[in-house]
N, C-alpha and C positions, 0 to 999 in steps of 0.2 A: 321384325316387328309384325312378321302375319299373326294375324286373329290379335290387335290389340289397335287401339285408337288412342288418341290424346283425351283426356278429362281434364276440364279447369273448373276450378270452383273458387268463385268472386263473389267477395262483399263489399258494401260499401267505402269498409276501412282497408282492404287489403286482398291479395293474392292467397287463399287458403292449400290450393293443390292444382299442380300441374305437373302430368306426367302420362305416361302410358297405362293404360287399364286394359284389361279383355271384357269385363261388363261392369256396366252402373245401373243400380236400381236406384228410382226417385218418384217422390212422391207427387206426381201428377196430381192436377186437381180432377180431374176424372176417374181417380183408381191411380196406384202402386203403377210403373210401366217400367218394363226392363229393354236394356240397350246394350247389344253386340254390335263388334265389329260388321257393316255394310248396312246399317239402320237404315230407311230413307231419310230423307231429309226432313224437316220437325222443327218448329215454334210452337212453342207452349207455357200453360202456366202450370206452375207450382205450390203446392200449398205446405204448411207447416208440418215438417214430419221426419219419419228417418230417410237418408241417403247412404246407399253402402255403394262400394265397388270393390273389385276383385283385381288381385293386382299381383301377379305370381305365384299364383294361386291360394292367397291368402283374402281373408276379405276384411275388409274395415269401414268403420259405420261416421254415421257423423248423425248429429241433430242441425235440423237447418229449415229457416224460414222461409216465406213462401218467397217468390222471386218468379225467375224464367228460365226456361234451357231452350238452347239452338242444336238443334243435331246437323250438321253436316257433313259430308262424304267419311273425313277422317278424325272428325274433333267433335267435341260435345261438350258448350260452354253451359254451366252453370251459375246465374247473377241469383243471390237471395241476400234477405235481409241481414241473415246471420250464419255460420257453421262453427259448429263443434265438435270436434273428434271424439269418441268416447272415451279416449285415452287421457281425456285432457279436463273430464266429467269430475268432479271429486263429488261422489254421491256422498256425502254426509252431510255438507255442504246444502247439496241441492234438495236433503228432503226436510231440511231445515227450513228452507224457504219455502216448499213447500208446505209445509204445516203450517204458517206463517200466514202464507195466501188463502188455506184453505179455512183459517178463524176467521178473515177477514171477507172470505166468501160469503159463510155462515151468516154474517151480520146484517149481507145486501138481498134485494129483492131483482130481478130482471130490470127493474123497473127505476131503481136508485140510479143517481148517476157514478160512475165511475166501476161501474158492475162488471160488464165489458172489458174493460184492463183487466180488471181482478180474475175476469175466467179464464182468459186470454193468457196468460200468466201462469195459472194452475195449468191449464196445457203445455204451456213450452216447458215446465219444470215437468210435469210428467214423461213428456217425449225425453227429455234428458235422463231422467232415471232409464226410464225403458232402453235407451239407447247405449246408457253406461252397462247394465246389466247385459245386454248383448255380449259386449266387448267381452267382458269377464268368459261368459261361460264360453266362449271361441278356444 
């Protein structure tokens, strides 16, 4: 197990991945930050975006909301609101709804209420395409 660490990645409904990794990128709310094996130690927050890791030398991506990661000595726990594999992405799907949010966009001003969901929204369906579209060209 040299040069690899435990990754878990938790949501509220359930256990998404646990297993050995050699690095996790995740989207800090600071900037993108990448995590090799001997990280120091780390509390942080996370915002809404891709998460990939590397795992036998393959790499695999996920969409996932913001939450928290703990890096410690040998493990690096990930808590977010959501994760999605891109494997698990059905883009036709998602830019269905997408198109959906984005008439529904059109219609609001910053200032209406419920605008906020609706951007919010158009984001996490973006990141999901971006993320399924990774997956693909791998």
């Amino acid at each position: 197990m040299a040069g690899e660490f435990i990754l878990e990645v938790v949501t509220p409904e359930r256990l998404v991945f646990s297993d050995s990794v050699e690095s996790v990128t995740l989207p800090h709310q600071d900037g993108e930050i990448g995590i090799l094996v001997g990280h120091i130690p780390l509390l942080g927050l996370l915002r809404c975006g891709e998460l990939n890791y590397t795992r036998k030398g393959k790499k695999t991506f996920y969409a996932v909301g913001g939450g928290y990661v703990e890096v410690t000595g040998s493990k690096v726990n990930v808590l977010v609101d959501y994760a999605e594999a891109a494997e698990n992405i059905d883009r036709e799907i998602v830019e269905k709804q997408l198109e959906e949010e984005r008439r529904k966009l059109a219609e609001l001003t910053e200032y209406d209420e419920g605008y906020e969901n609706v951007k919010q929204m158009v984001d996490e369906l973006t990141l999901r395409i971006r993320v399924a579209e990774k997956e693909r060209m791998q």
